[in-house]
C-alpha positions in Angstrom: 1.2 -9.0 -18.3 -1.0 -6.4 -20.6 0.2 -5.4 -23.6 -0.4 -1.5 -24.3 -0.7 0.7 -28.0 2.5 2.5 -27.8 3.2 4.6 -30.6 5.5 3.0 -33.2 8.0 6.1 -32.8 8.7 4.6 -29.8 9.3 0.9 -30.8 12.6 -0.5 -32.3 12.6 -3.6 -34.4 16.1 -4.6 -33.0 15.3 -3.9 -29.4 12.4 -6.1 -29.8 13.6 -8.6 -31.3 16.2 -9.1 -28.8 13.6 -8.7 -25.7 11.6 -10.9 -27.2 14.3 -14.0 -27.8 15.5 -13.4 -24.1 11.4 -13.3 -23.1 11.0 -17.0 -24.9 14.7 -18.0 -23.1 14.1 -16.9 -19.8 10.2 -16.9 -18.9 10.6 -16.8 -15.3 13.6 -13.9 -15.1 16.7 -15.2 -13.7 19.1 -15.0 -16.4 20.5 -11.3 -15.7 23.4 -12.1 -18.0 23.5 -9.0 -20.6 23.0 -9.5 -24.7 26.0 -9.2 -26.8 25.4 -7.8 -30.0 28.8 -8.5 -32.0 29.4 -5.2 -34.3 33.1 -6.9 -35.2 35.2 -3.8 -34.2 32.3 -2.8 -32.2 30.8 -5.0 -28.9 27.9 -3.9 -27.2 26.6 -5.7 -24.3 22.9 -4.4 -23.5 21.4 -5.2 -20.0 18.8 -8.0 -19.6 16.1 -5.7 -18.6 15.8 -2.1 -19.2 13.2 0.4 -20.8 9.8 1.3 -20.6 8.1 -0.7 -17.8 4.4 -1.0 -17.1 3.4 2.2 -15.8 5.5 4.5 -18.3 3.3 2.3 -21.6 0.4 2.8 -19.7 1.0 6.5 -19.2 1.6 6.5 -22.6 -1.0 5.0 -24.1 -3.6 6.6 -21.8 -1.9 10.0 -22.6 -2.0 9.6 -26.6 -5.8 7.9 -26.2 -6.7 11.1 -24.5 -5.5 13.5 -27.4 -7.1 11.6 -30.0 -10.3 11.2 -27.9 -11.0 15.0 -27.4 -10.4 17.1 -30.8 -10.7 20.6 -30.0 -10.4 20.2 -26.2 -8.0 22.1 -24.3 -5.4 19.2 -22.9 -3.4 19.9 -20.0 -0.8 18.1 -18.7 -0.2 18.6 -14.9 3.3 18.3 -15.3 6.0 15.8 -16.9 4.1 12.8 -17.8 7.2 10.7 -17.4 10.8 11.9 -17.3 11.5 11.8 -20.7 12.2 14.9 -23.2 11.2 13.6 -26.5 7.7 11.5 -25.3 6.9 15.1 -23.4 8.2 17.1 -26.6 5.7 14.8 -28.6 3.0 15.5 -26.7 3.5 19.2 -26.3 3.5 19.0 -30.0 0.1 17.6 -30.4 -1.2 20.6 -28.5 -0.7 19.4 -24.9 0.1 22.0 -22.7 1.9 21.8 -18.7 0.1 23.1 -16.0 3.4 22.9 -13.6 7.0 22.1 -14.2 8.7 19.1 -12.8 8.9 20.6 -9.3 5.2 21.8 -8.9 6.0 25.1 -9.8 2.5 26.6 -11.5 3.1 27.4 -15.0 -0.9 28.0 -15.7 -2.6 29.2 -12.6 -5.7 26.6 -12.1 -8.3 29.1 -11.9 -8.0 29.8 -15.9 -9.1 26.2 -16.4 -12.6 25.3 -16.8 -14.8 21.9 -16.6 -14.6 21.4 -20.3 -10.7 20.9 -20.3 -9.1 18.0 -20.1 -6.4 17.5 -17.1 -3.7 14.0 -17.2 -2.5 13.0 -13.9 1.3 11.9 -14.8 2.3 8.3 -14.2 3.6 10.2 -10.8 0.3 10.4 -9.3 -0.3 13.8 -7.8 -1.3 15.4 -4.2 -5.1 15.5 -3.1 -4.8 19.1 -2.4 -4.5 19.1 -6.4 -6.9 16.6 -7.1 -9.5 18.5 -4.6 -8.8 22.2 -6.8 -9.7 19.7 -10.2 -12.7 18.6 -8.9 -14.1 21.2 -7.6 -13.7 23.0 -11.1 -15.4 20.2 -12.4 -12.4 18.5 -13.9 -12.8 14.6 -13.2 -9.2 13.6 -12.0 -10.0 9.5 -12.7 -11.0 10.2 -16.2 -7.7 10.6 -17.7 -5.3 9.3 -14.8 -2.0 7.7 -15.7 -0.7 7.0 -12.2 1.1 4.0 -12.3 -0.1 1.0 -10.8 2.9 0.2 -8.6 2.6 4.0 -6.9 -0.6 3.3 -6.1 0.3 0.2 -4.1 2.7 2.4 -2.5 -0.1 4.5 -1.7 -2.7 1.3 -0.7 0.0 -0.3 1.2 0.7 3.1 3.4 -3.0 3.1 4.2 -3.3 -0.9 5.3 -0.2 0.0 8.1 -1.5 3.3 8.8 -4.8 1.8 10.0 -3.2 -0.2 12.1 -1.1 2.9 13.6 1.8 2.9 12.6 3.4 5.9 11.2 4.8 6.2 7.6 8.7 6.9 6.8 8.9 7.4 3.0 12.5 6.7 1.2 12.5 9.7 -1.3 13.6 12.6 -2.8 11.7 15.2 -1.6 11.1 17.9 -4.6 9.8 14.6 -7.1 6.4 14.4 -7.8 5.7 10.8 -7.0 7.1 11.8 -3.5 5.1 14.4 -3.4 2.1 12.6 -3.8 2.9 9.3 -1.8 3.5 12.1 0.7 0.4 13.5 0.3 -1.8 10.3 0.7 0.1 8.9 3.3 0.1 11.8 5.5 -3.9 11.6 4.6 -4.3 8.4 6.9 -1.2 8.7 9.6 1.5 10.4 10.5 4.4 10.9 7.9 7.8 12.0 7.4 10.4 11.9 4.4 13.6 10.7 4.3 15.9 11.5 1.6 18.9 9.0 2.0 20.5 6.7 5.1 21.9 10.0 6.7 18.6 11.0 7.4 17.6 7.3 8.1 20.4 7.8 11.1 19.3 11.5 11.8 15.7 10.0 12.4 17.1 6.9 14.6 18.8 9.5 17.4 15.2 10.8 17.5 13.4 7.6 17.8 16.2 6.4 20.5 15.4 10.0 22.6 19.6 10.4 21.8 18.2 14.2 20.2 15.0 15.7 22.1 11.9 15.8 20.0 12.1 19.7 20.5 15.0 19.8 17.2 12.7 17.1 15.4 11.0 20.2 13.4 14.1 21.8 12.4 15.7 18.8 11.4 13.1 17.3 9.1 11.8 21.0 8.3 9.4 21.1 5.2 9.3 17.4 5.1 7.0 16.0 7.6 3.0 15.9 8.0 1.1 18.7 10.5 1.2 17.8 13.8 4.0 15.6 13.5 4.7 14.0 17.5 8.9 13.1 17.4 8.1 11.9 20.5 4.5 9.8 20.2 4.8 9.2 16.6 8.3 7.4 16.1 7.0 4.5 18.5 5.5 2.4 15.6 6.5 3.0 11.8 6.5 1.6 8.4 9.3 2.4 5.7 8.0 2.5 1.9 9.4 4.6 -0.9 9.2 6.4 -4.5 9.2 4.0 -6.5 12.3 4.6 -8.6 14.7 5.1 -5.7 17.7 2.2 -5.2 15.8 -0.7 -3.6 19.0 -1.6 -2.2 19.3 1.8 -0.8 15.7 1.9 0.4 16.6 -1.7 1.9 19.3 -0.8 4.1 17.1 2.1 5.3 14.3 -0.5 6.6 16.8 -2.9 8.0 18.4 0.0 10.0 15.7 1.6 11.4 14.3 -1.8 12.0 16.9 -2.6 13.8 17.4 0.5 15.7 13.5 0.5 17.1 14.7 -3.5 17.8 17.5 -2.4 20.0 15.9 0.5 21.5 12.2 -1.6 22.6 14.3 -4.7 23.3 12.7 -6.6 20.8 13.4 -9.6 18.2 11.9 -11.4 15.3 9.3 -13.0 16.7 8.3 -9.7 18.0 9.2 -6.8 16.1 6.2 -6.4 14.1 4.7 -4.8 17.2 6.7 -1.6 16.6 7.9 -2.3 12.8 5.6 -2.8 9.7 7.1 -5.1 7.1 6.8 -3.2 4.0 9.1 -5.3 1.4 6.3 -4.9 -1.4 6.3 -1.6 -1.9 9.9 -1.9 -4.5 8.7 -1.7 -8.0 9.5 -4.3 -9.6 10.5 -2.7 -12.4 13.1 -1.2 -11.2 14.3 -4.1 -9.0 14.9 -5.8 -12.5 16.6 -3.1 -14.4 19.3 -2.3 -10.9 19.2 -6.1 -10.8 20.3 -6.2 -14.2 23.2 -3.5 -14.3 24.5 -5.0 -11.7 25.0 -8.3 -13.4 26.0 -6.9 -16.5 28.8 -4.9 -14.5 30.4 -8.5 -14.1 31.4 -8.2 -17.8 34.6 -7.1 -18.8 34.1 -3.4 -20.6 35.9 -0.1 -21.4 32.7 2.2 -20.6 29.0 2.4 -19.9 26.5 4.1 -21.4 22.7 5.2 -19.7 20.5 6.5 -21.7 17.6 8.2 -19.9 16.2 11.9 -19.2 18.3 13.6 -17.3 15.3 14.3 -14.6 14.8 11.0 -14.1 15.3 9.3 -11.0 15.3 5.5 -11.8 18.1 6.5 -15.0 20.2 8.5 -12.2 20.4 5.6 -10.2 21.3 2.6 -12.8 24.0 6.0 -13.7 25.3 5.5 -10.0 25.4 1.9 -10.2 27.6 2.2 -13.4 30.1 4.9 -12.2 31.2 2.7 -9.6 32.7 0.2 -11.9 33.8 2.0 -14.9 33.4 5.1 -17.1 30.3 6.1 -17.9 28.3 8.5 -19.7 24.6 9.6 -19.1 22.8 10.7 -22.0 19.4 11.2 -23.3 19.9 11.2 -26.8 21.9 9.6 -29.4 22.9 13.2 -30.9 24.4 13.8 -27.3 27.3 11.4 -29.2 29.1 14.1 -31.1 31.5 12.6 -32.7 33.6 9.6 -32.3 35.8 12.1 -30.1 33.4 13.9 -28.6 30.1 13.3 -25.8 28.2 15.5 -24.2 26.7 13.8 -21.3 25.3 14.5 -17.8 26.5 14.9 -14.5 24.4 14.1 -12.0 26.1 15.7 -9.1 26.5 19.0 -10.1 23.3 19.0 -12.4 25.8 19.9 -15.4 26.2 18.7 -19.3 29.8 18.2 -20.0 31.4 18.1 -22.4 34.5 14.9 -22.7 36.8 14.3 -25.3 38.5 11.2 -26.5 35.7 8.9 -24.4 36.0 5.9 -26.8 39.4 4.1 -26.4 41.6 3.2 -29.6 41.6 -0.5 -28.6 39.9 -3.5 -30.6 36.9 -4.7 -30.4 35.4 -1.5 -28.0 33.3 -3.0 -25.3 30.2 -0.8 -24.3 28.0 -1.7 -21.7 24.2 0.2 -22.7 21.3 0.3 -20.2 18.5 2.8 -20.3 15.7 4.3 -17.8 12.0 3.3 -17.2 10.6 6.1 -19.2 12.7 5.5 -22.6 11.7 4.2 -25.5 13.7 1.7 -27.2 14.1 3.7 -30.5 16.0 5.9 -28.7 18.4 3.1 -27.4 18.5 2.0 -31.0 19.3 4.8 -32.5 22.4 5.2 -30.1 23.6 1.9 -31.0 23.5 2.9 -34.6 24.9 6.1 -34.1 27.8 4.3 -32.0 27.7 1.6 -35.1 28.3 4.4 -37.6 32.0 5.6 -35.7 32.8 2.3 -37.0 32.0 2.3 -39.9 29.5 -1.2 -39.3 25.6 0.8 -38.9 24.7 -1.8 -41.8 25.1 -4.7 -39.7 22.6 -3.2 -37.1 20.1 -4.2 -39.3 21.2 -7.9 -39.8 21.7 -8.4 -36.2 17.8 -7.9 -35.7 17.2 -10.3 -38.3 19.4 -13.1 -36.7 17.4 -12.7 -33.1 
């Protein structure tokens, strides 16, 4: 796979060390096991796969190419490049400014831009309706576009079903900006509607089965579906895909029950199902396959808590979060100064969308077994620096050091 030019902030010599000995171990990725890096008082077991993937160091790169490429330029970015607060601090810091916030919310209204600007499409890809008002300024969207590969075949693979009519369900969470755009393109070429979790997958099944009339469809899918959206014509023949980041499992279970509710309902098996049911498996990222895949093996490990390190935005951090909170304590932060003391963490809660503060969150037992995993769109320095900063309530942050040496 391509290498990019990430900034060295970014890099850690530890973290690469050890991703590169499990690399040379493991070429063809099935050892999940986590690494064990033995502190003495201190054992921290990090996840076989975790990070930045593909499309965040190719976001990157493009991003920081981009800056250096047009001294005295205007750069905008359209909104959070990735879901990360220190590589969207960095670039805000080299001059780069935010046309919208995470939720498409316009910051800086389009019409004060002008063709000699530059505009980055985030790694999230973004809507045609947007890309139209760039070009028609003059703004050429494919210049400096960071979309991420494996969106766009999201996007191709909508297209390829569409054309052969089926409709397009998409597993995601409606106000993030990759399901935004998938949205956008898919609705482009067919039919489209957005599901956010398996109780709208079963919301959407009483409509394909006729169980609800397609009169409440509307009402019950409101803000979320394409114009001209037919409950009754256009829930016939369909195709599940989804953002990206989301839980493949979850987006799994989706597919196999509304497969198996349009198999029911049309009398149909597997031989036969395809006439009314697109087989979409290859839209998961595989990115995030191996990091879930990875958490979940490294759950199998005896620990006293977990730690995620990711922005708190984030979807693909949020789940490898839920994955971890249903084994053992865990705390979701996106910096190592989030660890206050040896007493003290503030750290994230999802549900409520709060930063809490917990006290006493390492136990008093000997050695302290941490479980660390981190999102797509962190760097490794940060997940180093909170294994030295966990290193240094132990008094042990020397021996962080020597472990890189011994991988």
């Amino acid at each position: 796979m391509k290498t990019f030019n990430v900034p060295v902030i970014y890099r850690s010599p530890l973290i690469s060390a050890v991703k590169n000995k499990r690399k040379q171990q493991d070429k063809m990725k099935k050892d999940f096991t986590p690494t064990l890096l033995d502190l003495g008082p201190l054992q921290i077991y990090l996840a076989r796969h975790f990070g930045f993937c593909y499309g965040v160091e190719n976001a990157i790169e493009i991003s920081f190419r981009t800056i250096e490429e047009n001294p005295g330029k205007r750069i905008f970015l359209l909104s959070e490049m990735i879901h990360n607060p220190q590589v969207n601090a960095d670039l805000v810091s080299r001059g780069v400014q935010f046309l919208q916030d995470t939720y498409g919310k316009q910051l800086i209204p389009f019409e004060s831009l002008t063709a000699d600007d530059v505009v980055i499409i985030p790694a999230f890809g973004t809507t045609l309706v947007i890309e139209e008002k760039l070009n028609q300024l003059g703004i050429p969207t494919e210049k400096y576009n960071t979309t991420c590969p494996f969106v766009e075949k999201v996007w191709n693979r909508s297209e390829q079903i569409a054309q052969k009519g089926y409709s397009i369900v998409i597993h995601g969470k409606p106000k993030h900006e990759e399901t935004r755009a998938t949205f956008s393109h898919a609705a482009y070429t067919a039919p489209a509607v957005i599901l956010n979790d398996m109780e709208d997958a079963k919301l959407l099944a009483q409509f394909i089965t006729g169980e609800r009339p397609a009169s409440g469809f509307s009402e019950a899918f409101a803000g979320r579906f394409s114009e001209g959206f037919d409950a009754a014509k256009d829930l016939q023949r369909i195709g599940v895909v989804n953002q990206t980041t989301q839980l493949a499992t979850d987006t799994q279970a989706i597919a196999d029950y509304l497969k198996q509710t349009i198999a029911e309902h049309y009398n149909l098996n597997s031989s036969n199902i395809g006439e009314r049911f697109a087989d979409t498996r290859d839209t998961l990222c595989y990115a995030t396959n191996d990091n879930q895949t990875a958490v979940t093996h490294m759950l199998n490990t005896p620990a006293d808590l977990a730690i995620v390190v990711g922005g708190y935005n984030s979807s693909n951090s949020t789940h490898l979060v839920e994955l971890c909170e249903l084994k053992l304590p865990t705390y979701f932060i996106n910096s190592d100064d989030k660890l206050v003391t040896e007493n003290n963490v503030l750290h994230y809660n999802y549900h409520t969308k709060q930063e809490l503060l917990s006290t006493d969150y390492l136990p008093h037992n000997r050695p302290v077994k941490i479980l660390i995993t981190s999102g797509a769109s962190c760097p490794d320095a940060q997940v180093e620096a909170v294994i030295r900063r966990l290193a240094g309530f132990y008094g042990v942050e020397e021996q962080v050091d020597l472990l890189a040496e011994q991988f």
